[in-house]
C-alpha positions in Angstrom: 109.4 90.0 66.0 107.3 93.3 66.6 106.4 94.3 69.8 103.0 93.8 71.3 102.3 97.5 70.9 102.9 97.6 67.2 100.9 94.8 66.9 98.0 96.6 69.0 98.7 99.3 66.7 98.7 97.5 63.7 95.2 95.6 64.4 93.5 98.8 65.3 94.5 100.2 62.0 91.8 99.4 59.5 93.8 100.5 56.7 96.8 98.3 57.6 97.6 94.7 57.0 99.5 92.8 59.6 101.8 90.8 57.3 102.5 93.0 55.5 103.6 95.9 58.0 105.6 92.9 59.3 107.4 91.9 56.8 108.6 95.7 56.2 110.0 95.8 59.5 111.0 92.1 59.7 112.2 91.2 55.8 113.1 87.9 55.0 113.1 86.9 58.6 109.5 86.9 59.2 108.0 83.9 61.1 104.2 84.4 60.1 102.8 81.5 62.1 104.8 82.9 65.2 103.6 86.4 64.5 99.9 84.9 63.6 99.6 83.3 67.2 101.2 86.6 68.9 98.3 88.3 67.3 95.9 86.1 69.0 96.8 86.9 71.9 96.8 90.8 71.1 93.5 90.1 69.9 92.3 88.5 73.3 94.3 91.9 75.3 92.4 94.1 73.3 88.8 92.8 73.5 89.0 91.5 77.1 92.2 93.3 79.0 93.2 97.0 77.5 91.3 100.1 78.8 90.6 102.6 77.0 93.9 104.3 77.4 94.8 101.5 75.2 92.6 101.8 72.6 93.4 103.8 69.5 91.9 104.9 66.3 92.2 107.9 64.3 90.6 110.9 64.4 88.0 111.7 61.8 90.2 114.8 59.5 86.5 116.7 59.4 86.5 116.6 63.5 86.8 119.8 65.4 90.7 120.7 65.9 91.7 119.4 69.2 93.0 122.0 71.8 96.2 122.7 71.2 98.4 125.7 72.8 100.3 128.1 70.7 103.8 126.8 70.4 102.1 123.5 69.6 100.4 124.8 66.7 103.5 126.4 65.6 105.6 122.9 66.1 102.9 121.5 63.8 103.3 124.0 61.0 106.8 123.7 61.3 106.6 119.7 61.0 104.2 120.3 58.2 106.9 121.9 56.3 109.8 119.4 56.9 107.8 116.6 56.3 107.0 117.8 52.6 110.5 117.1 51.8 111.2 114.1 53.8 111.3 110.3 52.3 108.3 108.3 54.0 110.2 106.2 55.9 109.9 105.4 60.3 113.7 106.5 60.3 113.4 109.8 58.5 109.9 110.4 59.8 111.5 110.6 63.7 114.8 112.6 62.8 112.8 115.2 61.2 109.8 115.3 64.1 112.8 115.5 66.9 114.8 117.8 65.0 111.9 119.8 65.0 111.3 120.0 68.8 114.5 121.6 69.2 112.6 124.8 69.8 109.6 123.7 71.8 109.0 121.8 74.5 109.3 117.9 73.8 106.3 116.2 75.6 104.3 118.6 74.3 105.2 118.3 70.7 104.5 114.2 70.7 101.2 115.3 72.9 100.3 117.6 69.7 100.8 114.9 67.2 98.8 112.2 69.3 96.2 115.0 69.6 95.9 115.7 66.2 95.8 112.2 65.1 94.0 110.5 67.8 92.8 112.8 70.4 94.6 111.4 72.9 98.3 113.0 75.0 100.1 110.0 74.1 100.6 107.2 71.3 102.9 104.9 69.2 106.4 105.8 68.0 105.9 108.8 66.1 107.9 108.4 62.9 106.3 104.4 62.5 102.8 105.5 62.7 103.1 108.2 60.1 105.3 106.1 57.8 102.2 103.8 58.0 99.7 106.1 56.9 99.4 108.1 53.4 101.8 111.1 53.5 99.1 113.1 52.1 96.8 112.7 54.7 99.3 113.3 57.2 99.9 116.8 55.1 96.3 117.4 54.7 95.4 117.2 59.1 99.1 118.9 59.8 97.9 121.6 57.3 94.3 122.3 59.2 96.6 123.5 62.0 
């Protein structure tokens, strides 16, 4: 079953279906009417419960850059490049994103990512997030660095 944060995720993700996300992760195994009534209640957290700390949607690519310091900007090229070459999947997505760190400083590299995705220091599991959105998009913002 996915967690209550993917499911968050998922639901705040226009351009993502929740079966379908599911069933990548979950295969043959998927319950849907279980999943279906754990989305309720995800539903009910984000409209009446979660704060805005919660809340997450993706920046608009023509927005202003977020602030980022120098050795994040040069962790971003540096994913940029890796990522060209890597298959889309959550597994190769977060080998590649902590094999980069190895140079910088580890907070700050996810803090850059959640920055430049969705303006905010902190987010989802790295490697599942971009593996759900189109690889060149995720070139195109890493590139604007």
């Amino acid at each position: 079953m996915l967690k209550f944060s993917q499911i968050a995720f998922i639901l705040q993700m226009p351009h993502l279906n929740l079966v379908e996300e599911a069933r990548k992760i979950e295969g043959d195994t998927l319950d849907e009417r279980a999943l279906e009534k754990r989305a309720r209640y995800v539903y009910r957290w984000l409209e009446k419960i979660a704060g805005e700390e919660d809340r997450i949607s993706l920046r608009n690519v023509d927005d202003p850059l977020p602030q980022l310091s120098s050795a994040q900007q040069m962790f971003l090229r540096e994913l940029n490049v890796r990522l060209h070459s890597t298959d889309w999947t959550p597994e190769e997505i977060q080998k590649v994103v902590f094999d980069c760190t190895k140079s910088f400083v580890v907070k700050e590299c996810f803090e850059a990512i959640y920055l430049l995705f969705f303006n905010k220091s902190s987010g989802p599991i790295v490697g599942w997030f971009l593996s759900s959105l189109n690889k060149q998009d995720v070139m195109e913002r890493l590139s604007r660095v």
